[in-house]
PLY file of the C-alpha trace (Angstrom):
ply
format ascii 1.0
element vertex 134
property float x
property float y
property float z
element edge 133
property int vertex1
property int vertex2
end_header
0.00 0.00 0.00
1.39 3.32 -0.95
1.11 6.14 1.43
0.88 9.86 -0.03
1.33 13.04 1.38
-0.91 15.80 -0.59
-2.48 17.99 1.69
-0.56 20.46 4.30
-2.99 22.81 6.17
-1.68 26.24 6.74
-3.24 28.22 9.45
-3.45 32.01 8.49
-5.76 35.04 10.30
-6.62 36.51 6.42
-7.28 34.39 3.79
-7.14 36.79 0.77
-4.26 37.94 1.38
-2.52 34.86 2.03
-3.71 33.35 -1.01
-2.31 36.64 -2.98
0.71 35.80 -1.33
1.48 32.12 -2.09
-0.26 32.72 -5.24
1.17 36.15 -6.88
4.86 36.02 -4.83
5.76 32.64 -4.50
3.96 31.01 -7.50
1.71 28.55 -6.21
-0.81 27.54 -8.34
-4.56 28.27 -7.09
-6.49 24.88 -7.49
-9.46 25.73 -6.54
-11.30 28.51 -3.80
-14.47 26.78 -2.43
-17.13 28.32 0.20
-19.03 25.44 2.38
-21.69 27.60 3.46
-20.49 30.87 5.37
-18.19 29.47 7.88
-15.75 27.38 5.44
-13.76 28.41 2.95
-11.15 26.70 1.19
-7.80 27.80 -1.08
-6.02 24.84 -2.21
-2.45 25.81 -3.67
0.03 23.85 -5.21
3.77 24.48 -5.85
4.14 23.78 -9.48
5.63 20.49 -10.13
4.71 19.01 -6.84
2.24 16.37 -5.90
2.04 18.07 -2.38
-0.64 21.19 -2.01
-1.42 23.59 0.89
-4.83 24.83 1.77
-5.33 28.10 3.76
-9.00 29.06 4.39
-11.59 29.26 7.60
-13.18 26.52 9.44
-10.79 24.08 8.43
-8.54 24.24 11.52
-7.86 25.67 15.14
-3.88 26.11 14.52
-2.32 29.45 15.73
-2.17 31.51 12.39
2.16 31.61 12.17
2.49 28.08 14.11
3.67 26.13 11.18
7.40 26.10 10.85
9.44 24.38 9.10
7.65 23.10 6.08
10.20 22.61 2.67
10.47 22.95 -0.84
13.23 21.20 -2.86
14.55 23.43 -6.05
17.04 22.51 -8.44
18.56 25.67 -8.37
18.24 27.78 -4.87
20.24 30.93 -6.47
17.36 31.10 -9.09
14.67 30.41 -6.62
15.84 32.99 -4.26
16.32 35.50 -6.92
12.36 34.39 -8.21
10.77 35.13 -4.36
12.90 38.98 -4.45
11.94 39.73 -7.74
8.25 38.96 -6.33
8.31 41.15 -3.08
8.98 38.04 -0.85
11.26 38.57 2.18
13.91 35.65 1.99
17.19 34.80 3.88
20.61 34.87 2.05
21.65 31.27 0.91
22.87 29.33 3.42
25.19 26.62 2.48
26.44 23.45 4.90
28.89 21.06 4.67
28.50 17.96 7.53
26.19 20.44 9.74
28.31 23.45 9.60
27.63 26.67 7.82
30.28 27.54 5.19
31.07 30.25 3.09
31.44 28.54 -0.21
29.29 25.72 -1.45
28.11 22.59 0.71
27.82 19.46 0.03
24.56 18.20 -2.14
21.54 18.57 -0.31
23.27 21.36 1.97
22.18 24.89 -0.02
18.97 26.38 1.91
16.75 29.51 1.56
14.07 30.52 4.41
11.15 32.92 4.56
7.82 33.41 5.91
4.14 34.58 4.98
2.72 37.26 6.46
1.51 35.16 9.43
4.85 33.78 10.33
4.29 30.35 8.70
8.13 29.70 8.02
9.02 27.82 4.98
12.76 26.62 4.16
13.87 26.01 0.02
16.47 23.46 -0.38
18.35 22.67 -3.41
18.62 19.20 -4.50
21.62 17.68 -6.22
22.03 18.00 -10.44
20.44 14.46 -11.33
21.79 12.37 -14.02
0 1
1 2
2 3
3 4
4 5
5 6
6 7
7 8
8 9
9 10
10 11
11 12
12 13
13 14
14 15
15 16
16 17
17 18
18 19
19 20
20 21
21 22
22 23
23 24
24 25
25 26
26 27
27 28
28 29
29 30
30 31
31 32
32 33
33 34
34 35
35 36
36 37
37 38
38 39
39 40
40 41
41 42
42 43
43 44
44 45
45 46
46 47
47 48
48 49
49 50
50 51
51 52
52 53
53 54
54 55
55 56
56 57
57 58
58 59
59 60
60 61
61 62
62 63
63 64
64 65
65 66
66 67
67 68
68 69
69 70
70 71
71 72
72 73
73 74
74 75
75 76
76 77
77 78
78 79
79 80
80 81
81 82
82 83
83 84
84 85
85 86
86 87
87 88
88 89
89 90
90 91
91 92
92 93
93 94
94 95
95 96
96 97
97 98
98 99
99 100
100 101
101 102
102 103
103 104
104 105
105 106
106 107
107 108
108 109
109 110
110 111
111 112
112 113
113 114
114 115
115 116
116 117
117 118
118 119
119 120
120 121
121 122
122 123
123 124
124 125
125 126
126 127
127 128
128 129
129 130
130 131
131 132
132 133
């Protein structure tokens, strides 16, 4: 039996504008914005090319808006990503590159090049880049 992940909820106090935000600055893609009477409402978002989405919206969840941390893309190329989110208005960290747990000033080792950020609730995300495949 396979086991997939596909849904992360991500608790936010204003829906529109986090769904301007993941949509417009970080280039999710909007799947779909459904209303469930007047006390639902749900924004499902996908990062393009995954087969893992977020949904933001009310009624879903009683998470602190800003309590999920940690939750990661994987890029192919974090220079380009990071360069994407500041052309798009997004607040993101430097690069930060490791090599067997310790920061470095150079490049890392593969799987070692990271990005961070947050929405406007405090929801922090982290980029990774992901070795050159063959």
């Amino acid at each position: 039996m396979e086991w997939k992940l596909e849904l992360v909820v991500i608790p936010v106090t204003d829906v529109d504008r986090a769904k301007r935000f993941y949509s417009e600055q970080v280039g999710f893609v909007v799947d779909h914005d459904t209303r469930i009477g007047d006390a639902v409402r749900v924004v499902q978002l996908t990062p393009r090319g995954s087969a893992c989405s977020i949904a933001i919206g009310t009624g879903m969840v009683e998470s602190t808006p800003g309590s999920v941390q940690g939750i990661q893309l994987v890029v192919s190329d974090v220079d380009a990503a990071r360069a994407a989110l500041i052309q798009r208005g997004v607040a993101v960290s430097p690069i930060q590159h490791y090599d067997d747990g310790v920061l470095v000033a150079g490049r890392g080792g593969v799987w070692n090049s990271f990005i961070f950020f947050s929405d406007p609730d405090g929801n922090g995300w982290a980029v990774q880049e992901r070795p050159a495949r063959d």
